[in-house]
C-alpha positions in Angstrom: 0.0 0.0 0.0 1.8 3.5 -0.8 0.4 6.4 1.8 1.2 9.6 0.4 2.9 11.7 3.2 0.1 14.4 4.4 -2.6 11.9 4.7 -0.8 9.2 6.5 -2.2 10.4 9.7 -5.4 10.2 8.8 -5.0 6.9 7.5 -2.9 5.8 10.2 -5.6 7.0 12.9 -8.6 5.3 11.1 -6.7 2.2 11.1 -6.4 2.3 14.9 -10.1 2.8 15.3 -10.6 -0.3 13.5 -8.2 -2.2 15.5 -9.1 -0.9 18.9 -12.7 -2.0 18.0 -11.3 -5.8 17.5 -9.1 -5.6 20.5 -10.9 -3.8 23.1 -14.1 -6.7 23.6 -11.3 -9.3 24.0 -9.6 -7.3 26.7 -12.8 -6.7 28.5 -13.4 -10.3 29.4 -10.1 -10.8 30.2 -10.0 -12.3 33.4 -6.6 -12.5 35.8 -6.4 -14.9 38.3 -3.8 -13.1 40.8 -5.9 -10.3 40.8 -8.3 -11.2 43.8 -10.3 -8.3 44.5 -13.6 -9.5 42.5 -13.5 -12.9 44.2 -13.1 -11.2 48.1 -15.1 -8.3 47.5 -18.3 -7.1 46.7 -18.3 -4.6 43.8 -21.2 -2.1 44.1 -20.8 -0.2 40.3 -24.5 1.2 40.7 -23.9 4.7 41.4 -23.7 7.0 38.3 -20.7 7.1 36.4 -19.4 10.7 37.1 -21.2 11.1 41.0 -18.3 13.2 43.0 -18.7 11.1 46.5 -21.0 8.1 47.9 -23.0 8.4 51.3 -23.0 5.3 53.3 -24.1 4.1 56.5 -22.2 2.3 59.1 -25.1 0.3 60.9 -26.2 -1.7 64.0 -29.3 -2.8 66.0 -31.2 -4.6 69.1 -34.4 -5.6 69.5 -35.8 -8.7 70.2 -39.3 -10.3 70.0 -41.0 -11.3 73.0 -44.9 -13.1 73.6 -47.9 -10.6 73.0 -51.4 -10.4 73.9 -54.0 -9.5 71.4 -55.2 -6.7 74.1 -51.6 -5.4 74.6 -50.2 -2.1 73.3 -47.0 -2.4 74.7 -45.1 -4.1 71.4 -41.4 -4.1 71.7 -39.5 -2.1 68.5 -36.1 -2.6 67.3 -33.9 0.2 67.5 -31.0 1.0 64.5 -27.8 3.1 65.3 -26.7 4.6 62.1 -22.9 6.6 61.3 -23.3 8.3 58.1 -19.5 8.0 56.1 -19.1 9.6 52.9 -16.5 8.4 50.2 -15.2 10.7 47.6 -15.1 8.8 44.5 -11.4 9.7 42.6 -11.0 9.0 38.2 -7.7 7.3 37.7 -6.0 6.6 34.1 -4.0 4.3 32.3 -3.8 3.6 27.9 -1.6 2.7 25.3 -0.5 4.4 22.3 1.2 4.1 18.9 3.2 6.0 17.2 3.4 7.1 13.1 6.0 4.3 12.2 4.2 1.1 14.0 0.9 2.4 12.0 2.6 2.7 8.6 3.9 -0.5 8.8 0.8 -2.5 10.0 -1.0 -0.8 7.4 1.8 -2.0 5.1 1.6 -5.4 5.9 -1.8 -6.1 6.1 -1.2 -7.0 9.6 -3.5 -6.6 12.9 -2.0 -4.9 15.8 -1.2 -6.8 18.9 -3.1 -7.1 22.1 -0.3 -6.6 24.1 -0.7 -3.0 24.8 -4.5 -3.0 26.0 -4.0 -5.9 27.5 -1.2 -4.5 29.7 -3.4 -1.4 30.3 -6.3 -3.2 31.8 -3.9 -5.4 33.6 -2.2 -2.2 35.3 -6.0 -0.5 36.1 -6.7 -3.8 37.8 -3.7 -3.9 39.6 -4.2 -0.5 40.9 -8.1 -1.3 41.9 -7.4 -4.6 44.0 -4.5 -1.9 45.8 -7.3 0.4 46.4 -9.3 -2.9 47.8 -7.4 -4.0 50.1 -5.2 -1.3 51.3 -6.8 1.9 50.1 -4.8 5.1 49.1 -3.2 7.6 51.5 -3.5 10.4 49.1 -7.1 10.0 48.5 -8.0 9.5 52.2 -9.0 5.6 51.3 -8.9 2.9 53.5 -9.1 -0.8 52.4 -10.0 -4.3 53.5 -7.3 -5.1 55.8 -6.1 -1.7 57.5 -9.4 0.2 57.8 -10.5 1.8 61.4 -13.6 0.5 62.5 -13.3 -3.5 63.0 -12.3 -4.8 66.0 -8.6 -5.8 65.9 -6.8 -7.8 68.3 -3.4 -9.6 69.0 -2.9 -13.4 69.0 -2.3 -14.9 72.9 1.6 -15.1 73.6 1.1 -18.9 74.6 3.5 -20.4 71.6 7.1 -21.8 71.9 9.3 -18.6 73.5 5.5 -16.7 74.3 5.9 -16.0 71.0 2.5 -15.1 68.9 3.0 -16.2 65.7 1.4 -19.5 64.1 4.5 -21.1 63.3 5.4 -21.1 66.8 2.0 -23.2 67.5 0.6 -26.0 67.4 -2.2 -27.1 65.1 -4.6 -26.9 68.3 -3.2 -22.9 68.9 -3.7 -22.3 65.5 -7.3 -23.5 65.3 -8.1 -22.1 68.5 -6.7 -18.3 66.9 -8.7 -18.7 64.0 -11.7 -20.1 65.5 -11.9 -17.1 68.3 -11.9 -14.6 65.4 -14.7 -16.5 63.6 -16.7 -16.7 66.6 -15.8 -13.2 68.1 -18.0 -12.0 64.8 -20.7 -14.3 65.8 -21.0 -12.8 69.1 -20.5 -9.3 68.1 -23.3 -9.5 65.8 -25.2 -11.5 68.1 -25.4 -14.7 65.6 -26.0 -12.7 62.7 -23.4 -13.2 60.8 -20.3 -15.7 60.8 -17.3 -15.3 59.3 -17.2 -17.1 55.5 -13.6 -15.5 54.5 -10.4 -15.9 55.9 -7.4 -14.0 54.4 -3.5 -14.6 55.2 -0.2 -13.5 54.4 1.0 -15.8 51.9 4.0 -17.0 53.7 1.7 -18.1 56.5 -0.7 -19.8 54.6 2.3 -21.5 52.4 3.7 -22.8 56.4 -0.2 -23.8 57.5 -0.3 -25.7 53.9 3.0 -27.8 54.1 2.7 -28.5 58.0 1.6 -31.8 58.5 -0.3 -32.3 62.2 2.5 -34.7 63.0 5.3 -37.1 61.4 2.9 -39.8 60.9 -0.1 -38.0 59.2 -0.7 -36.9 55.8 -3.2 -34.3 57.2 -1.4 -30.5 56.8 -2.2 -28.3 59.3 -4.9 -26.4 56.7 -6.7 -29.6 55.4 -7.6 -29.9 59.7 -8.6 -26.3 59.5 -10.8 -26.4 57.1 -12.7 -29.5 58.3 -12.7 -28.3 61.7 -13.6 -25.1 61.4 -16.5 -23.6 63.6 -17.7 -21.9 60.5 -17.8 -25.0 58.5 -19.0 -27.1 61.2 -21.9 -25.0 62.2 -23.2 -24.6 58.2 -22.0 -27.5 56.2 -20.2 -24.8 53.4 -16.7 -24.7 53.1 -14.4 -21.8 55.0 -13.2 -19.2 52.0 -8.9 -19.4 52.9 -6.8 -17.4 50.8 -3.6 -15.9 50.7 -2.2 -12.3 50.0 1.0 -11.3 48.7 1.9 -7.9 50.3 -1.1 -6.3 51.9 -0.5 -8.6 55.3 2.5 -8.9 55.6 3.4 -6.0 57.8 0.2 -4.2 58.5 -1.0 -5.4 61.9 0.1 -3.8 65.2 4.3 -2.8 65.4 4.0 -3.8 61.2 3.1 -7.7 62.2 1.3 -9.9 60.3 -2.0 -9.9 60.1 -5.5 -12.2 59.0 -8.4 -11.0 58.2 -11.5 -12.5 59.0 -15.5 -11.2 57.5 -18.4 -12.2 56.5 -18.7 -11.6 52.5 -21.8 -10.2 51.5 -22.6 -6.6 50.0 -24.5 -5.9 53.4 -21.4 -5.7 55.4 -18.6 -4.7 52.9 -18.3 -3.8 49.5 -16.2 -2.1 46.7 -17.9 1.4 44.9 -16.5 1.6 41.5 -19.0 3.8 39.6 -17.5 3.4 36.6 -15.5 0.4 35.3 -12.2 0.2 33.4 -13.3 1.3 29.8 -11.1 2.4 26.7 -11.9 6.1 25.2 -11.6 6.5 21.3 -8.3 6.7 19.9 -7.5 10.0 19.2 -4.0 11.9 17.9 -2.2 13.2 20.7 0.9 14.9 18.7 2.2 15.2 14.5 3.1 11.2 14.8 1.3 9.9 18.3 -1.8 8.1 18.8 -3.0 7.7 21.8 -6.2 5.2 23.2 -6.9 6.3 27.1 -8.4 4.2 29.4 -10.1 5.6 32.5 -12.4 4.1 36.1 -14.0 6.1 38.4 -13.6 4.4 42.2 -14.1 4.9 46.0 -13.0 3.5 49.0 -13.9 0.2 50.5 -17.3 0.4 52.5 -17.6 -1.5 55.2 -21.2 -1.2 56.6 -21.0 -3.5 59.3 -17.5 -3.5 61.4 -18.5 -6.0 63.8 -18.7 -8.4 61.1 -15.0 -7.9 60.0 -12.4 -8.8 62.7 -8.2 -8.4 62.6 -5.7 -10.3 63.9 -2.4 -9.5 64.7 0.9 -10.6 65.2 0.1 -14.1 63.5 
């Protein structure tokens, strides 16, 4: 194909339109599995697209149902404690671009362009949402999952080898005990509302509970016991959610110890705003030779409505 000199931008820019529109539905069903957030967290993309902030309320209540007489007037009410919290909601940006040269000689070619570039920018607007997830942004005032303010956090007992707290200094009874106490300290905050489904840990600490076996002669790892014996799992039947977290454990708990994480997943006690998804703009020429394709998402903070059913503990 010859491309005669002053409408090679032209060209060059309508053939990026035309591949951007092959590449970008591909790129949207990408999914990556180290990238947890979608699997741990409720997303909430309801709100509108371009709302500047989203109100939300941090809720409890009592009440209790007692015997009643047809004649009575005297009927008990349940009472709701309500904190209002308000989240600003922040636009961040990644994209890809081409330049003149690359263009031409796709064009010349009869070639299609590569993924690689979209792909790469959705990757890296993922990345950045699951660190808004779990560990929120200073800058924007946003707190994630597993250092936010309001649920309860604690320390593990000092009762392993050198009253040290850490689960590999204890035995596979400690360690159940820890991780049971968390589970069931949300059951009694909440009054037998809610139990804790999800367990997160720092990697290396699941990795030790994983490869552990309960003794020299069993087969059983110190996880496979958890996970059957589990108060969770024994009081429902369903299996107890364990993952593990590269990074956003690792030193957050009290004097930057480990931590685990432990919460009931459901949108009614914690959940993700992201008004507006990750979503490619039309390409458009940024300079005499650049083309540009921009991406942009629209996201708040993580919303946890119910911080008795989300418990921290430290020093693991």
């Amino acid at each position: 194909m010859t491309m005669h000199i002053l409408d090679a931008p032209q060209k060059a820019l309508a053939f990026l339109v035309a591949q951007a529109a092959l590449i970008e539905p591909t790129i949207y069903e990408a999914r990556y599995q180290d990238i947890q957030y979608p699997a741990l967290l409720p997303v909430d993309i309801s709100a509108p697209e371009w709302i500047s902030s989203v109100t939300y309320f941090s809720m409890d209540g009592v009440g209790k149902a007692d015997w009643f007489s047809g004649k009575a007037q005297d009927v008990a009410h349940v009472e709701l404690t309500r904190e209002k919290f308000e989240t600003t909601v922040a636009m961040a940006a990644i994209g890809y671009r081409y330049d003149l040269d690359e263009l031409g000689k796709a064009q010349l070619l009869g070639m299609n362009l590569s993924a690689d570039k979209a792909n790469l920018a959705r990757r890296v607007a993922e990345e950045k949402i699951e660190q808004v997830a779990f560990a929120g942004d200073t800058a924007k005032g946003f707190t994630g999952l597993v250092n936010a303010t309001t649920p309860t956090a604690t320390t593990a007992p000092a009762d392993g080898t050198g009253s040290a707290t850490t689960f590999a200094s204890k035995s596979p009874d400690l360690v159940l005990r820890d991780i049971n106490a968390q589970l069931t300290g949300i059951a009694s905050g909440t009054l037998g509302r809610d139990l804790a489904d999800t367990l997160l840990l720092p990697y290396t600490v699941l990795l030790d509970l994983s490869t552990r076996r309960l003794d020299m002669v069993s087969p059983t790892t110190i996880l496979d016991w958890i996970e059957r014996n589990n108060i969770y799992t024994r009081s429902t039947g369903q299996p107890l959610t364990v993952r593990g977290m590269f990074g956003f454990l690792d030193t957050v708990g009290a004097g930057a110890t480990k931590r685990m994480v432990a919460y009931r997943r459901l949108p009614e006690v914690v959940k993700l705003h992201m008004p507006m998804p990750f979503r490619f703009l039309p390409a458009w020429q940024a300079g005499p030779m650049l083309f540009e394709v921009p991406g942009i998402f629209r996201l708040g903070g993580v919303d946890i409505r119910r911080p008795k059913s989300v418990r921290y503990l430290d020093g693991i």
